[in-house]
N, C-alpha and C positions, 0 to 999 in steps of 0.2 A: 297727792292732790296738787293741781296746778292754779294758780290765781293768776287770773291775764286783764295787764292795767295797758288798753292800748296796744303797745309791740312789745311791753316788758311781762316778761311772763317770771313770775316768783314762785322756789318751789316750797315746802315747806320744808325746813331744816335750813335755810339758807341763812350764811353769817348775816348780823346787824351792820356790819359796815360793807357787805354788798350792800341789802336792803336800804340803809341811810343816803343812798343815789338817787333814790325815787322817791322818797320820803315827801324833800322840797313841791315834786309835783302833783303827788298824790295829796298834801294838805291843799295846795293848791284848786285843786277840783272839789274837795268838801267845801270848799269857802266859795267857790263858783254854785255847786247846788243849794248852799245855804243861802246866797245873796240871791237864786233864782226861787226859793220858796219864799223869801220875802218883799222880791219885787223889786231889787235893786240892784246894783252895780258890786262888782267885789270892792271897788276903791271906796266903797263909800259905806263899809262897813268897820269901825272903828276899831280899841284892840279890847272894849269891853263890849262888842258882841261877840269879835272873834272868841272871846275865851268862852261866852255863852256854851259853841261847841262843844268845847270838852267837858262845861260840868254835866256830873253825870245827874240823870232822868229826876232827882230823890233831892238834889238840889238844888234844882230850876232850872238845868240848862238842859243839852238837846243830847248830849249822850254819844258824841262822837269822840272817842279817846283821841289826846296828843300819840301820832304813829311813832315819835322819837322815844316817847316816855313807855310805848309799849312794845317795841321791837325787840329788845333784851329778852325780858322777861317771854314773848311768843316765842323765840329763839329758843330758849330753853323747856318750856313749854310742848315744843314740838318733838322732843327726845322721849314723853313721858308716854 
């Protein structure tokens, strides 16, 4: 299975330190759609809403994992 972010296409099995290339821009665009469901600007969202994102669903935030904190762990994941 192929994942296509833009012109960067990811396969699955693919190392974490290819993947950590795209990482920077791929959070980048959650915090672009997050600050576009909330009505505002990326720069004008702080680093206590940014973290809002990753808490997960069960702890009041929005459920979008850190990609740095889960790229290993998919990595290996994708062997199984």
């Amino acid at each position: 299975m192929t994942l296509s972010l833009s012109r960067v296409k990811i396969e699955f099995g693919t190392l974490p330190s290819i993947v950590s290339t795209i990482i920077p821009t791929f959070t980048e665009l959650k915090y672009t759609l997050f600050a576009s469901i909330l009505g505002c600007e990326v720069n004008e969202l702080d680093d206590r809403i940014k973290l809002l994102t990753y808490l997960q669903l069960q702890d009041g935030g929005v459920g979008l994992m850190n990609s740095v904190d889960v790229s290993r762990s998919a990595y290996l994941a994708s062997f199984a």
